[in-house]
GUKEDREN-539133 format. One line per 3 residues: number of its first residue (from 1); their letters; for each residue x, y, z of N, C-alpha, C. Coordinates in steps of 0.05 Angstrom, whole numbers, plus 5000, padded with zeros to 4 digits. Layout:
N
NUM = A = X Y Z X Y Z X Y Z ~ ...
This chain:
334
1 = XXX = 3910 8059 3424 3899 8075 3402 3916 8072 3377 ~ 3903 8065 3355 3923 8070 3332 3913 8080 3318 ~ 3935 8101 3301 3932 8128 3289 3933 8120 3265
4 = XXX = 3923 8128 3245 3913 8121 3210 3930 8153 3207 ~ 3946 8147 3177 3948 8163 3161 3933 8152 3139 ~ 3918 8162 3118 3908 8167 3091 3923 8183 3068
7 = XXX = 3935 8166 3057 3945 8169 3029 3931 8166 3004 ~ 3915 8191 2987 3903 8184 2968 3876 8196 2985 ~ 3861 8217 2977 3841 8230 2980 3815 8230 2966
10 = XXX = 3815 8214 2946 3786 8209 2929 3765 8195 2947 ~ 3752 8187 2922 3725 8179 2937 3715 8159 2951 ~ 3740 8140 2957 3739 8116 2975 3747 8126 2997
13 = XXX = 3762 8136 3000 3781 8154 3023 3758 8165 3043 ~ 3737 8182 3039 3720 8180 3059 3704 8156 3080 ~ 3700 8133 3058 3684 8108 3070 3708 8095 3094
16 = XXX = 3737 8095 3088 3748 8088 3107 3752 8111 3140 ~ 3758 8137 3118 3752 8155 3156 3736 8153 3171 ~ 3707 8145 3152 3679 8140 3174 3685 8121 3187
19 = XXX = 3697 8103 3177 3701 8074 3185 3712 8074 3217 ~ 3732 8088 3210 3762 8096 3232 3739 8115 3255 ~ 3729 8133 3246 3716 8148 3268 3700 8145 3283
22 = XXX = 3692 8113 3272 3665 8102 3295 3684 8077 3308 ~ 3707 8078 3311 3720 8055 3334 3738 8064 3349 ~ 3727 8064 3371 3738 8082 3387 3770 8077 3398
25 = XXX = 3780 8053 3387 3813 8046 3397 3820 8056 3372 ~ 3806 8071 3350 3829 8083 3325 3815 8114 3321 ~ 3845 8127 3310 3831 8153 3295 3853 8163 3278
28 = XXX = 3834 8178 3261 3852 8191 3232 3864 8219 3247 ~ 3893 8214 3236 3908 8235 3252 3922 8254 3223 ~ 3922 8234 3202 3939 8254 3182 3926 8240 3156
31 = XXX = 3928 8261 3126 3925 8255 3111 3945 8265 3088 ~ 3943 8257 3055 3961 8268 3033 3948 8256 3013 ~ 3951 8279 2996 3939 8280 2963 3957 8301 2942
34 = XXX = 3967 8285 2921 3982 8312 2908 3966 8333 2897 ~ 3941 8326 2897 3924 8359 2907 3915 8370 2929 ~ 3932 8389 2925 3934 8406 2954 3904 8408 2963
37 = XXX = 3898 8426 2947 3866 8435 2947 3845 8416 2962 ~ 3851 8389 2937 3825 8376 2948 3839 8357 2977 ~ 3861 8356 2983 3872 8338 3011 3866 8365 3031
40 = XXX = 3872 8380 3031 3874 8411 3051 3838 8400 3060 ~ 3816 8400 3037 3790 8397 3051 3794 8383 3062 ~ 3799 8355 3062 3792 8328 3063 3796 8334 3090
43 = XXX = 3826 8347 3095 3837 8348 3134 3816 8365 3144 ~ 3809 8383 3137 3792 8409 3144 3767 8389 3159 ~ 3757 8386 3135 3730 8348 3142 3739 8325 3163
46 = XXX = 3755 8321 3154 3765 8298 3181 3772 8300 3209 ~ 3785 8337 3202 3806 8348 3229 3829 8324 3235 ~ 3843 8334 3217 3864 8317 3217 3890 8334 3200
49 = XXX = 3921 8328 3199 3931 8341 3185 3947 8340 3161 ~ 3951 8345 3142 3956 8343 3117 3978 8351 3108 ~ 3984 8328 3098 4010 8328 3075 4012 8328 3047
52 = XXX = 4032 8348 3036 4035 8349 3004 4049 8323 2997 ~ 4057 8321 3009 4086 8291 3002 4079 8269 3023 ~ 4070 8241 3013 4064 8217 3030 4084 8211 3045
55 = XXX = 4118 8219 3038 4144 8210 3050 4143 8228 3077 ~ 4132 8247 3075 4130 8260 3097 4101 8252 3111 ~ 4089 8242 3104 4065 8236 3128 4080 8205 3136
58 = XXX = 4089 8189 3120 4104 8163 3133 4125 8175 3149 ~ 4140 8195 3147 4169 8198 3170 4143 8213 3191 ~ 4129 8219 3200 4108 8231 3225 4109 8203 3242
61 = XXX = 4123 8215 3259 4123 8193 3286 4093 8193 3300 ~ 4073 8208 3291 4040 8208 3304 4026 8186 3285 ~ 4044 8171 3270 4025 8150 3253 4035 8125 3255
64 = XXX = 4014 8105 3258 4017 8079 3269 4011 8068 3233 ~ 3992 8074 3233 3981 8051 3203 3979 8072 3181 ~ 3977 8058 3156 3970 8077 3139 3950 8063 3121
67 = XXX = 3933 8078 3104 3914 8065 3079 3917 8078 3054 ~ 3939 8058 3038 3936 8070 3015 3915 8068 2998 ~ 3906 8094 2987 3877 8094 2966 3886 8113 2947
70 = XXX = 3907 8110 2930 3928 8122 2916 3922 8109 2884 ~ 3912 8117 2863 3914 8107 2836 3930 8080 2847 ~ 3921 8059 2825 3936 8028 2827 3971 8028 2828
73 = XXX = 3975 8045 2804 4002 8041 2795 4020 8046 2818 ~ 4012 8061 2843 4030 8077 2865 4031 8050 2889 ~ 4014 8033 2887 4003 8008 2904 4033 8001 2917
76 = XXX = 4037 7981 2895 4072 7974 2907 4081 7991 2916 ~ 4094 8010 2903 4126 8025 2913 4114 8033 2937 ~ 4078 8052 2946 4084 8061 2967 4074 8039 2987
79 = XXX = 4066 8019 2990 4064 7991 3008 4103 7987 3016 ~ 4116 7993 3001 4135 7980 3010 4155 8001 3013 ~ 4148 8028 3016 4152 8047 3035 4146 8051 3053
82 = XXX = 4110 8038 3065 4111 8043 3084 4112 8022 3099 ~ 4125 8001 3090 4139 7977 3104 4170 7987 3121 ~ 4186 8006 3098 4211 8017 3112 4204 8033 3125
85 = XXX = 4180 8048 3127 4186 8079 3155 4169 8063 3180 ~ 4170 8036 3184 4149 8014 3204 4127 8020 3205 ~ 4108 8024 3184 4085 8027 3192 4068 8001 3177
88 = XXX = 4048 7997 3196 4034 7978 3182 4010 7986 3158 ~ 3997 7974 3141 3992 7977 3111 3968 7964 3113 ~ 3950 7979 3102 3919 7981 3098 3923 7986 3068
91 = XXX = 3923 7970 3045 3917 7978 3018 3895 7976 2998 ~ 3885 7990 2988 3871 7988 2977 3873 7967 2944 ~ 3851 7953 2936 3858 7931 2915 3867 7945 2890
94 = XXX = 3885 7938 2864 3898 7915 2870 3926 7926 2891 ~ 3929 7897 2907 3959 7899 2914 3977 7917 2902 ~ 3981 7910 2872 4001 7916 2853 3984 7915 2826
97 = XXX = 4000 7929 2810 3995 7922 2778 3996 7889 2766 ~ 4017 7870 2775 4028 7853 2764 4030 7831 2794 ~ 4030 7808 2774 4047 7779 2795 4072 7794 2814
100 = XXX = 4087 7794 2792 4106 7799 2809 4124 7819 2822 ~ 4104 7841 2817 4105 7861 2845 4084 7858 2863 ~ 4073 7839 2863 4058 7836 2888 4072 7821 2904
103 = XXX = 4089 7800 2885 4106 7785 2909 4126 7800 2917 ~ 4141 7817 2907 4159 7834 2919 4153 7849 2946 ~ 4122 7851 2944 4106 7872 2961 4112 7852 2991
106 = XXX = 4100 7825 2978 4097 7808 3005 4128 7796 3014 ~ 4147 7799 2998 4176 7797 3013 4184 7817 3023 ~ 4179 7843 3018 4191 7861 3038 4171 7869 3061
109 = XXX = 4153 7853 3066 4137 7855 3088 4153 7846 3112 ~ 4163 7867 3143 4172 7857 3159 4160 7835 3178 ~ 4169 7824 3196 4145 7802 3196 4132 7820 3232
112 = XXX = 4131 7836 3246 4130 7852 3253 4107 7876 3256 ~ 4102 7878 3224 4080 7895 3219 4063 7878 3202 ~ 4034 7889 3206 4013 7882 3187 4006 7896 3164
115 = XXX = 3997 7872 3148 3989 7876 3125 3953 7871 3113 ~ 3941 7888 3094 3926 7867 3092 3913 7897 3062 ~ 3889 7882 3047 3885 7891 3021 3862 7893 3030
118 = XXX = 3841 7911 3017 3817 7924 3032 3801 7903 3006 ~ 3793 7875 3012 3767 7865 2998 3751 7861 3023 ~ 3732 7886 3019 3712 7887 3054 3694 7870 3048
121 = XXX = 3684 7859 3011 3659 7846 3007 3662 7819 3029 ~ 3688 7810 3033 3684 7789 3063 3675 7791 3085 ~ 3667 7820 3091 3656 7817 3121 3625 7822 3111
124 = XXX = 3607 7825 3086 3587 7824 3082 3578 7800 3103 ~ 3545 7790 3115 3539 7770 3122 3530 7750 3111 ~ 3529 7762 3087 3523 7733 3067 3543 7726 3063
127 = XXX = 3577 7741 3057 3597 7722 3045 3603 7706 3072 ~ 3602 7714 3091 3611 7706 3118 3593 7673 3122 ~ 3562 7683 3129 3553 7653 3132 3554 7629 3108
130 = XXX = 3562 7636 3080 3565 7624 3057 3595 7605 3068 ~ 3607 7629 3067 3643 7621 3071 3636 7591 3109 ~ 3627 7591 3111 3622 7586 3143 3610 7559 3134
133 = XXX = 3589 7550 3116 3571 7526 3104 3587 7514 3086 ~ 3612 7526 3073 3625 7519 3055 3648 7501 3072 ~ 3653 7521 3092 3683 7496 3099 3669 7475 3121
136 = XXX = 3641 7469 3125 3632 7460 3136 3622 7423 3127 ~ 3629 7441 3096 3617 7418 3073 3590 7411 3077 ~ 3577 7432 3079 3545 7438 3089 3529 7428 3060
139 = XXX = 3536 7435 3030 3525 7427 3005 3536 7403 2981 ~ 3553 7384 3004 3571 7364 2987 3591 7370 2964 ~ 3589 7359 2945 3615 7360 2925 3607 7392 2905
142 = XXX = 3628 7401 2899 3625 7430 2883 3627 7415 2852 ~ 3609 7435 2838 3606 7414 2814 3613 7440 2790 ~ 3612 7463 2805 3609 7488 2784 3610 7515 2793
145 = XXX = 3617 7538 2781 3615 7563 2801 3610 7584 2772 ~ 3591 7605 2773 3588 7627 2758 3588 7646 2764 ~ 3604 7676 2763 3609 7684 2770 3602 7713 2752
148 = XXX = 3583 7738 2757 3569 7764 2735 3573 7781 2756 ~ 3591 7797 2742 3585 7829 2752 3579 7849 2719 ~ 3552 7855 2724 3551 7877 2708 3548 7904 2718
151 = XXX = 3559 7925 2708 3562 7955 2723 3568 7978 2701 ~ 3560 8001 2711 3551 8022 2692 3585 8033 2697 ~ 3599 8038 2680 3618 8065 2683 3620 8070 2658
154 = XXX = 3620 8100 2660 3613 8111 2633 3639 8131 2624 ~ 3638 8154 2611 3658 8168 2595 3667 8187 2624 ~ 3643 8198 2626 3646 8226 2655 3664 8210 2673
157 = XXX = 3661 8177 2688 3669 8162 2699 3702 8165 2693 ~ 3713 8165 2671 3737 8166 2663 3752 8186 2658 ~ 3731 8205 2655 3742 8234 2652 3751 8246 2675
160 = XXX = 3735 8241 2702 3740 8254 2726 3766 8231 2738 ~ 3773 8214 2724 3801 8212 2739 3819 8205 2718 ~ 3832 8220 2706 3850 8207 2685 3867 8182 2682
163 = XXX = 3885 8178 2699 3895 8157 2714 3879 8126 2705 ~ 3855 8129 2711 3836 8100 2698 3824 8103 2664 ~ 3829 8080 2660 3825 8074 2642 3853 8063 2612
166 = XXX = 3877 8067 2632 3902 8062 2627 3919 8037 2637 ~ 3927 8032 2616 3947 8001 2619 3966 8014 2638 ~ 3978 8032 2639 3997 8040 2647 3994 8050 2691
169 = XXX = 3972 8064 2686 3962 8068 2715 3942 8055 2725 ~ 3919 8044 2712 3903 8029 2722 3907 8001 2723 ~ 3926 7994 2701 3934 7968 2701 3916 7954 2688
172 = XXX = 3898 7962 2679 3873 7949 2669 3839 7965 2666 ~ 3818 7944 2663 3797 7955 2672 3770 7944 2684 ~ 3764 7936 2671 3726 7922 2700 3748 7898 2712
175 = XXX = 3763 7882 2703 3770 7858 2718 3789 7872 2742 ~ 3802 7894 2739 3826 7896 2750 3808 7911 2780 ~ 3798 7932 2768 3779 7942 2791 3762 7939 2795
178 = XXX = 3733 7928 2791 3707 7915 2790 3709 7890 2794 ~ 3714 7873 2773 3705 7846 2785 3725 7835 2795 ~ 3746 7845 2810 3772 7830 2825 3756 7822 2844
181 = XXX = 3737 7842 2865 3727 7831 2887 3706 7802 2881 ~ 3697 7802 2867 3683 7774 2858 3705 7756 2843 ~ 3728 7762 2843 3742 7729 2826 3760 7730 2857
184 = XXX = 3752 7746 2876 3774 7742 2912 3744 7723 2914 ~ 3723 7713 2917 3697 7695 2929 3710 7675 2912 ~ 3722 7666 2891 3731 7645 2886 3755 7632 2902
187 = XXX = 3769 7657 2898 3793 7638 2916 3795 7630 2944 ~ 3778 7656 2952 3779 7657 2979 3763 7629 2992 ~ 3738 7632 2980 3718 7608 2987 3728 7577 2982
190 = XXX = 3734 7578 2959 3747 7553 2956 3775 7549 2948 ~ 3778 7552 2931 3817 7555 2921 3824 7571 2898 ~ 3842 7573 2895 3862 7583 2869 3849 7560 2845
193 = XXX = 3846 7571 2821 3841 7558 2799 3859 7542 2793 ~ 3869 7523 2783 3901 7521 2772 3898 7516 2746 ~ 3887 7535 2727 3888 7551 2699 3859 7555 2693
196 = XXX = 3871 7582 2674 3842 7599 2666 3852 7604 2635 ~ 3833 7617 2622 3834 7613 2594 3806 7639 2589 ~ 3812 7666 2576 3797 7686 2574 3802 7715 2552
199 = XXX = 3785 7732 2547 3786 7737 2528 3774 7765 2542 ~ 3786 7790 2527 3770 7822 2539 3760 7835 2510 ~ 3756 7860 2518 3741 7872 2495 3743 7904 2503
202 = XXX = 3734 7920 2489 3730 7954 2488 3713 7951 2469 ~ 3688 7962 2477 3655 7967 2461 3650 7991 2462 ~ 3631 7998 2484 3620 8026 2483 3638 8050 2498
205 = XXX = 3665 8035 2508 3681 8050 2510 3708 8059 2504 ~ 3702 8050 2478 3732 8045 2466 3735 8075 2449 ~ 3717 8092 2444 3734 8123 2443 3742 8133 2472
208 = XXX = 3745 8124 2498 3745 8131 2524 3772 8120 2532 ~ 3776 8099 2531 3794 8080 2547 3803 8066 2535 ~ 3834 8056 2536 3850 8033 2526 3856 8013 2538
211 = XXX = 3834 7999 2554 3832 7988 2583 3817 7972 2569 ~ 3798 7951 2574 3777 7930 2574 3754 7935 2592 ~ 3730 7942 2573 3702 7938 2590 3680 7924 2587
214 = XXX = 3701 7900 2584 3684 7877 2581 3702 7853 2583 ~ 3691 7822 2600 3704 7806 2595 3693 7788 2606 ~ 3716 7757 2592 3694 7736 2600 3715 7708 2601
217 = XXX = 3708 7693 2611 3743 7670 2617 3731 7645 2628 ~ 3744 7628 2633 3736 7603 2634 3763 7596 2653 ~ 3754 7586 2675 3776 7565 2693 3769 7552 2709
220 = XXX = 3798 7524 2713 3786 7503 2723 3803 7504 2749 ~ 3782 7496 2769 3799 7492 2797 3802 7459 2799 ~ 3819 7445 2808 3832 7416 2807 3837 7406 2778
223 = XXX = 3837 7420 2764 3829 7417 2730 3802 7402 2721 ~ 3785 7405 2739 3754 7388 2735 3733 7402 2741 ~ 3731 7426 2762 3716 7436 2764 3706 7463 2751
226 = XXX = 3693 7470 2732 3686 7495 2720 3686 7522 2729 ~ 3687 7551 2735 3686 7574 2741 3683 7593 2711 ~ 3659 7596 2705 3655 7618 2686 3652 7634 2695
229 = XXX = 3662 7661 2677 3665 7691 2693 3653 7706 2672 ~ 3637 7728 2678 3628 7739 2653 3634 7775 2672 ~ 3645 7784 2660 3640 7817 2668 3637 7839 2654
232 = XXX = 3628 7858 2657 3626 7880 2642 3614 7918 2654 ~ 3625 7927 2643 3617 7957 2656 3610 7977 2640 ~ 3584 7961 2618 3575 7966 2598 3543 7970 2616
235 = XXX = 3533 7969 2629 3504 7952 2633 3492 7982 2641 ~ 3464 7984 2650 3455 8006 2654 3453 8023 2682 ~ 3459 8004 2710 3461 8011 2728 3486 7985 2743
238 = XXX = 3476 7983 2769 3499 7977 2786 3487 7953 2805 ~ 3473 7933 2797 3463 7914 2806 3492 7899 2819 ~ 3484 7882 2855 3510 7871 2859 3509 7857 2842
241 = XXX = 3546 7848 2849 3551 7817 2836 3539 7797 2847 ~ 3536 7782 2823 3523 7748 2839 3540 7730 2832 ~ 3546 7710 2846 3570 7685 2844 3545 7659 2847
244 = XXX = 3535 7648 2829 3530 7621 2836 3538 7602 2830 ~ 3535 7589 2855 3551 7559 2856 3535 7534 2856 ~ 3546 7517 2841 3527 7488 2830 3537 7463 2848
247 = XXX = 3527 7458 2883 3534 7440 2900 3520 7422 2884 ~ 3534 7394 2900 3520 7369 2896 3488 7372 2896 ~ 3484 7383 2937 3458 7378 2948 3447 7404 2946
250 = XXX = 3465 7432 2929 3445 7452 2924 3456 7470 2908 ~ 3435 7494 2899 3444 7504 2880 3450 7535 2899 ~ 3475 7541 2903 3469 7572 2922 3484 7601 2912
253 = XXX = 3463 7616 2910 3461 7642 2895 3468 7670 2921 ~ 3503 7675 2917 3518 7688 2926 3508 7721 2923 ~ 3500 7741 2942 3501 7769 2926 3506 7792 2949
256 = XXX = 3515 7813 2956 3529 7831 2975 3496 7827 3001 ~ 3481 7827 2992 3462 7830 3008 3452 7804 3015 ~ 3444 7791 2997 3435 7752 3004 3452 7731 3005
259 = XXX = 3434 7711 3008 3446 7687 3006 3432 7669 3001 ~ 3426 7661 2978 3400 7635 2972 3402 7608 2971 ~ 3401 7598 2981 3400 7562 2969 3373 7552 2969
262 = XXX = 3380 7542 2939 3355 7521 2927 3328 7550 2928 ~ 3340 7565 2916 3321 7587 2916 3306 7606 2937 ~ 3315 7597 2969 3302 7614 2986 3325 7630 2994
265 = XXX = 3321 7647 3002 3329 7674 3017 3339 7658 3049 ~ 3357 7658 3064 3376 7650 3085 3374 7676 3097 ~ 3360 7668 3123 3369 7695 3144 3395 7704 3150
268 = XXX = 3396 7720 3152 3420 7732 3163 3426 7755 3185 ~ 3449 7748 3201 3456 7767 3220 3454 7796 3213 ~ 3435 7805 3222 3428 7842 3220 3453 7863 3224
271 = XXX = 3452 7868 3203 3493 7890 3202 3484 7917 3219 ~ 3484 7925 3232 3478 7948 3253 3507 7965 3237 ~ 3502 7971 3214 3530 7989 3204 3524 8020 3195
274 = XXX = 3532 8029 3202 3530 8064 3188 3552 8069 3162 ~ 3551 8072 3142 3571 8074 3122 3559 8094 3100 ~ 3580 8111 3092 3573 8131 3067 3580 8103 3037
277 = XXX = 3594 8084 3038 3595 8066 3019 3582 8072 2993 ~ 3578 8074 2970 3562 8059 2948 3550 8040 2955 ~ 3521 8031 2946 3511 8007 2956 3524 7985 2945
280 = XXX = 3536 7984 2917 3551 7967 2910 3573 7955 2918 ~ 3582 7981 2936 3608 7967 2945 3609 7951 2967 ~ 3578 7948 2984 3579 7923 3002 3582 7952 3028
283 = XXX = 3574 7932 3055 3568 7952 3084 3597 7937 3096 ~ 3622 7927 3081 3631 7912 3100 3657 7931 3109 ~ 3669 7961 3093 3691 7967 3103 3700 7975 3137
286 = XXX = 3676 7985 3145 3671 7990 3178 3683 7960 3186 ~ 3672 7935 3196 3688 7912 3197 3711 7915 3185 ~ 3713 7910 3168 3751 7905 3155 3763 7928 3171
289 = XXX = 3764 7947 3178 3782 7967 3189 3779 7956 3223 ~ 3750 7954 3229 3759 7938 3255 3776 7920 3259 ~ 3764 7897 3246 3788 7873 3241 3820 7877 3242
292 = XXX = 3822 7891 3224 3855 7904 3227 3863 7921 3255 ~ 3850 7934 3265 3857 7949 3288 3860 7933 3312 ~ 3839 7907 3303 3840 7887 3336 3860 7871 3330
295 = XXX = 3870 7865 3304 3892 7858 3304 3912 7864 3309 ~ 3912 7892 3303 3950 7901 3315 3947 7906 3337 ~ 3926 7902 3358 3924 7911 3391 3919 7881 3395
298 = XXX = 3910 7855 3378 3926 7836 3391 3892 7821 3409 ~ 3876 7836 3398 3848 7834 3416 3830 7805 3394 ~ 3820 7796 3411 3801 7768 3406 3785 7785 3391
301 = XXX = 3771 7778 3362 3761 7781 3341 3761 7765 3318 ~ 3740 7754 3310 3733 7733 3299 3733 7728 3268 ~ 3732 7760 3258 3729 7776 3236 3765 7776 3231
304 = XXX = 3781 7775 3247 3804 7778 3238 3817 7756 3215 ~ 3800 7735 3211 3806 7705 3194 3802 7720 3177 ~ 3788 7739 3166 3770 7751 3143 3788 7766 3127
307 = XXX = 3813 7782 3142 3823 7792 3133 3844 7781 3111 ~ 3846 7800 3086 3857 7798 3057 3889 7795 3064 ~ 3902 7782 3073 3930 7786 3070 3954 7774 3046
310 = XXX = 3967 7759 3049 3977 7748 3022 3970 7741 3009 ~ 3945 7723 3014 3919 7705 2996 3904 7728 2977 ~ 3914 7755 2983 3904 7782 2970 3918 7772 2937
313 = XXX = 3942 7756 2943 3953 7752 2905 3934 7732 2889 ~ 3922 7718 2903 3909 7703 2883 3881 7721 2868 ~ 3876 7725 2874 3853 7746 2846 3870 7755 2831
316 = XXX = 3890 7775 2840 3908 7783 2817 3921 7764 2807 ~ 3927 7743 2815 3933 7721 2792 3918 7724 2772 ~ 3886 7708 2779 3866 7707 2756 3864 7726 2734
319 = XXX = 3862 7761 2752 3866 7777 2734 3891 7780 2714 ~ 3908 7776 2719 3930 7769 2700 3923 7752 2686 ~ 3919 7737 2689 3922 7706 2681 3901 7718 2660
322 = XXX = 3879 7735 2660 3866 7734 2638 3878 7754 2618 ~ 3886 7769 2629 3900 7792 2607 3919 7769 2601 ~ 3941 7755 2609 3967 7739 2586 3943 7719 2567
325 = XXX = 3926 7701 2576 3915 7691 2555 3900 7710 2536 ~ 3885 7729 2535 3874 7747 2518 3899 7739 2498 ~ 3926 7755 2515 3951 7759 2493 3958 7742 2473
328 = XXX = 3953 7713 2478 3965 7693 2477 3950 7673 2470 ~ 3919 7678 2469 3907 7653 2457 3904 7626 2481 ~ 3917 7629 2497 3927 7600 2509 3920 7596 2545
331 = XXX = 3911 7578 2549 3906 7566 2580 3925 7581 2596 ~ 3932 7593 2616 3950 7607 2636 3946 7584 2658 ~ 3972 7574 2665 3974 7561 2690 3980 7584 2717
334 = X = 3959 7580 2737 3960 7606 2761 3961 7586 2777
């Protein structure tokens, strides 16, 4: 059995307890929010028990793993707290604010405990049989990749968590939290870029936020192949992201729910998933929390390849990489 503590009580924080409560080798034993109020429900809801202070739910000898879902800025320091009290680390994206506290993050990782960054859009079945045709070299030479997330967040959006919409705690904005999970289908699928070149903006929310909600970049993987990125969290609702990619022998149109090549619709394995999720955010966190659990028990699972672990730095590369060129005018080598 391994026991979950929950750090960070908002509104992701539920989709992982469901997650935890339907496998029966895990369960939520403790939680913490520096609001009392709204963490006290959260335990009340989960039946589980609650802490004012995360240092005290990490010293509780009744916790095996933990998931941080804690504002960005807390990512590092508490990942690599709960590397010192041995527990293993469920985090929510980004890793870190920056390059290089993410690498800090992944040197003080013991080698002992697990790690891994919650991008669940990989256990979707479309990224899965895509990812699967890809290393198969199922569509010949890659010639191109495009990559749109448009998404509604509005003022109320920013108002109900102060924390976002700040350089300082959010670290950013649609790239840092929105379209990270679509620039992880670049790396993950195929590779790291090795330089990008991009530009952000503040439009309709620039009496709101000192963040970017809007953006758009250009990078090349081998230095020959194209990846245009366009994002924004300007639009009127919450359509998924789509990633298409321009094969030799086809053209195939990536999205949380499909998978098209050359314009048809690709069957896919039927997700038998129960999730409170956003539809946007994909049916895959139920898997990713499996995945991790059969991992630290060491159990045959197939889904475990899937899991985000150090390869979790390369999006946040990109995303950097686009905030220093914004700064700078200039190509970023990542």
């Amino acid at each position: 059995m391994i026991r979950f503590g929950i750090i960070g009580c908002g509104n992701i924080s539920g989709t992982h307890a469901e997650a935890i409560d339907l496998i029966d080798e895990a369960a939520l034993v403790a939680c913490c929010d520096n609001n009392q109020a709204k963490g006290e429900r959260f335990a009340r809801e989960h039946d589980c028990v609650f802490y004012k202070e995360y240092q005290e739910l990490l010293a509780s000898e009744d916790v095996d793993a933990v998931i941080i879902a804690t504002p960005h800025y807390l990512h590092g320091n508490m990942t690599q707290a709960a590397f010192q009290a041995n527990k293993h680390v469920i985090c929510e994206k980004p890793m870190a604010l920056s390059v290089a506290e993410a690498e800090a993050v992944l040197a003080a990782q013991p080698p002992h405990l697990e790690y891994a960054v919650c991008y669940q859009n990989r256990f979707n079945a479309s990224y899965i049989e895509l990812k699967k045709r890809i290393d198969e070299q199922a569509f010949g030479t890659l010639k191109g990749i495009k990559c749109e997330l448009t998404w509604h967040r509005d003022r109320q959006y920013y108002q109900a968590a102060p924390w976002k919409g700040t350089w300082a705690e959010e670290g950013g904005g649609v790239l840092i939290n929105q379209a990270i999970h679509t620039l992880d289908v670049i790396s993950w699928m195929i590779e790291l870029p090795t330089k990008i070149k991009g530009k952000i903006m503040t439009s309709l929310l620039e009496d709101t936020i000192e963040v970017e909600d809007a953006a758009m970049a250009t990078a090349l993987i081998q230095e020959r192949i194209p990846v245009v990125i366009h994002a924004s969290n300007n639009y009127s609702s919450d359509p998924s992201p789509t990633v298409t990619f321009d094969f030799e022998l086809a053209q195939v149109v990536l999205t949380s729910e499909q998978l098209l090549v050359n314009g048809v619709a690709q069957t896919l394995p039927r997700e038998n998933i129960s999730t409170v999720a956003k539809d946007y955010w994909g049916a895959g966190h139920q898997r990713f929390i499996r995945a991790f659990v059969n991992q630290l028990m060491g159990k045959t699972d197939p889904d475990r390849e899937l899991l985000a672990t150090a390869d979790a730095l390369d999006s946040l590369k990109m995303v950097c990489g686009i905030y220093e060129s914004d700064r700078t005018n200039q190509w970023v080598s990542l």
